[in-house]
N, C-alpha and C positions, 0 to 999 in steps of 0.2 A: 310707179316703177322709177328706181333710180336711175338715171343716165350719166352717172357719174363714169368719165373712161379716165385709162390710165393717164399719167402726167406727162410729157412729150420727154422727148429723152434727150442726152446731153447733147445735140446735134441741133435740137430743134430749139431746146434754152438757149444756145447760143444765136441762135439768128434771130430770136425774141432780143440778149442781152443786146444785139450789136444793130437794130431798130432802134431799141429803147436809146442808143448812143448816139445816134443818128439823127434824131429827134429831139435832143439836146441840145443839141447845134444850133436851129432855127427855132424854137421856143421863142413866142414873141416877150419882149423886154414889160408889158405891159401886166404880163400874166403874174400871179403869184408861182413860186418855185422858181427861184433867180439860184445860180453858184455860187454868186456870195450871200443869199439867203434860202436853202434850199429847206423846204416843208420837212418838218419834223415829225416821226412816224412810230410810233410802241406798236410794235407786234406780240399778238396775245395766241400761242398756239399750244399745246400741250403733245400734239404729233413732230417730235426730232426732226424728221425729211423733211415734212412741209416747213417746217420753218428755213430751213437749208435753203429750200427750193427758195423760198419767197424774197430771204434777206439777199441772196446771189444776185435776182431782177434789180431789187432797190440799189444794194450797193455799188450798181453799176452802172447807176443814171445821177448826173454830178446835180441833178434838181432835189433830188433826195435827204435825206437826212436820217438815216433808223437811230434812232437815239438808245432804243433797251430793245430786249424778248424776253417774254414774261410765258410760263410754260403752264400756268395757274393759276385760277381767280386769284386766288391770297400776291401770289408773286407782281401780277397786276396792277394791283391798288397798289403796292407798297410803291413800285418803280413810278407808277401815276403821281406819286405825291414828289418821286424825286427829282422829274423832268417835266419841262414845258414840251407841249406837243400839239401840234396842227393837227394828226391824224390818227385813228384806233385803228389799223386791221388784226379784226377778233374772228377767233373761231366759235362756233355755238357750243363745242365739247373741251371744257377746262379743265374736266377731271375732278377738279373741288370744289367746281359750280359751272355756270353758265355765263357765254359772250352777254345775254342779255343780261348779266348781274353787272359787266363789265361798264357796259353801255351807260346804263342809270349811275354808275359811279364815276361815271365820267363826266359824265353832265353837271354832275353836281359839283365836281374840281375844275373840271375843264369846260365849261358851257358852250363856250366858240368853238370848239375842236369839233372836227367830223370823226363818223365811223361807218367804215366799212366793214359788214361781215362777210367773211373767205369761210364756207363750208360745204362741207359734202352732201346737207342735204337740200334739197332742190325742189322744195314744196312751200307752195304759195303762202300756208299757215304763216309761216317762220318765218319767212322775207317779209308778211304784213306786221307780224309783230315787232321786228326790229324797227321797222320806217316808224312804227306808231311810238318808238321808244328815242327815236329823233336819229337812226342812220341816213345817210345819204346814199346807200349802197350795200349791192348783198351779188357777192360773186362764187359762185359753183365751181367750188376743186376740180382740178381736172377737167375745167372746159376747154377747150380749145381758144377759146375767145378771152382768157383771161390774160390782160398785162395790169400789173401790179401796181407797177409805177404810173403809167395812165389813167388807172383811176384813182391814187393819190390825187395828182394834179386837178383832173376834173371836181373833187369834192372840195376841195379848197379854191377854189375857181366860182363856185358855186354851182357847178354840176350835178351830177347825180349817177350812178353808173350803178348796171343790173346785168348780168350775163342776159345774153339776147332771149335764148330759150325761154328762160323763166319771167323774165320781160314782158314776151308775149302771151304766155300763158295770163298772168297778172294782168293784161288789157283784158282779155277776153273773158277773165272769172269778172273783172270790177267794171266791165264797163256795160252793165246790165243785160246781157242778150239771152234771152229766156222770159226776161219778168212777165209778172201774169197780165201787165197794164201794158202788152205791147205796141197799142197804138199811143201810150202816151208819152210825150217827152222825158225824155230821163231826167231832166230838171226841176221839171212836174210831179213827177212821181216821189224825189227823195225830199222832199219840204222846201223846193228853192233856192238850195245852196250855189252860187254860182250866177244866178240871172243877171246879178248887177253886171257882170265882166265887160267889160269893153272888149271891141272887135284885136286893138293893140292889144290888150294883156291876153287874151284869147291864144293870138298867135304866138305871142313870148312864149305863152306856158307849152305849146305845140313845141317849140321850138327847146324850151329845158328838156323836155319829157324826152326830146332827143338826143339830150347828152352833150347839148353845145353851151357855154359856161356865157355867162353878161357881156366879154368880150366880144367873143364874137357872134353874139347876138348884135351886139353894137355894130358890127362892122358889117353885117348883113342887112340889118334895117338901117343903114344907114344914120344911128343915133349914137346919142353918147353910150358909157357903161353906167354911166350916174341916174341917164334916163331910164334905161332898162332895170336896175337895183330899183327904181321907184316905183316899177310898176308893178315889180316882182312882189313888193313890199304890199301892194293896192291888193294885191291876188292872195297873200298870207290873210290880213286883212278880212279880206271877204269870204274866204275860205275859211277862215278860224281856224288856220293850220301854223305850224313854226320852223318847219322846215320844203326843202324844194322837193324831198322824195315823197312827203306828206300831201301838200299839193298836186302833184302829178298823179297819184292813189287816186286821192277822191276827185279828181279833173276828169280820171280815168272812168270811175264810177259814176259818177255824173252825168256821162257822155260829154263833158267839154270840150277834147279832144279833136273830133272829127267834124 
């Protein structure tokens, strides 16, 4: 069943927009999304309102930067080729195709850029397919828990951001509970992926899977952001994965996690 509710009304946007302004303020100087360098954003929606809605949030956080909106795969690729961009938020429904054609064609122009997909539907299929396709994020229209600009910042930060619901759902499908081998280590059971981890990278990845970016991971263990990007780097590595939403997946299903 969808869970998708209506979008909060101009009352509620506003005290979202004048957060998000608020938050601007104290952005540490450390982080990427600076004012005089604010994360650069293509929005790919083919629903008019949603688009409204979304460009209103960004346009009102000076970390931002919406550079195009592209209303159609075709419209997509083309503004993709005629802008540099740090970030994709795509919708899964283009009209002339699909976010995920979006994605793969991003990668291929844009490798470094992240993507986030904003859609309405809120099944775990769809949100594993994007992460396997190299998103850092897949956020449910109409959550209540969705800010737009926040998780711009966090995916260029090296975050990762997932509406909570479907979040949790996604631990509980991938983190094995059910399998037929249930006295046996979830380690064990999937060929070994994961045994090498050290107790540090263990925790980092506890700690991305919570949506907190290398900074301030840094600032909690006490490390630099250089050390933590390295261990990040040890856990792609051993995971045979290439993104932070990819690892957190299979960390997930692994039992790494807990």
């Amino acid at each position: 069943m969808n869970n998708v509710m209506e979008w909060p009304g101009a009352a509620s946007l506003g005290g979202v927009v004048g957060a998000v302004a608020a938050s601007a303020e104290t952005w540490p100087p450390f982080l990427r999304g600076q004012r005089e360098r604010p994360a650069r954003v293509l929005l790919a929606d083919d629903d008019p309102h949603m688009c409204r809605v979304i460009a209103q949030e960004l346009l009102a956080d000076a970390r931002i930067h919406l550079v195009a909106q592209a209303h159609s795969l075709r419209e997509g690729r083309r503004l993709m080729g005629q802008h540099d961009i740090d970030v994709l938020l795509v919708d899964l429904n283009l009209g002339d195709g699909t976010g995920f054609e979006l994605i793969e064609h991003m990668k291929s122009v844009h490798p470094v850029a992240e993507a986030v997909v904003v859609s309405a539907m809120e099944d775990e299929e769809h949100a594993i397919h994007a992460f396997e396709l190299g998103a850092s994020g897949y956020l449910v229209k109409g959550s209540w828990f969705g800010n737009f600009a926040q998780a711009v910042l966090q995916v260029i930060n090296g975050g990762a951001t997932i509406t909570p619901n479907l979040a949790r759902r996604l631990l509980r499908r991938l983190g094995g509970h059910g399998d037929a081998a249930a006295g046996t280590p979830a380690v064990a059971r999937h060929g070994g992926h994961g045994e090498h981890l050290s107790e540090r990278e263990r925790e980092i990845l506890r700690l991305v899977a919570s949506g907190f970016t290398s900074g301030e991971i840094a600032k909690r263990l006490l490390i630099s952001a250089q050390t933590v990007n390295t261990h990040i780097k040890n856990v792609y590595r051993k995971l045979q994965v290439r993104t932070r939403a990819q690892a957190v997946t299979l960390a997930s299903q692994y039992g790494l996690l807990f």
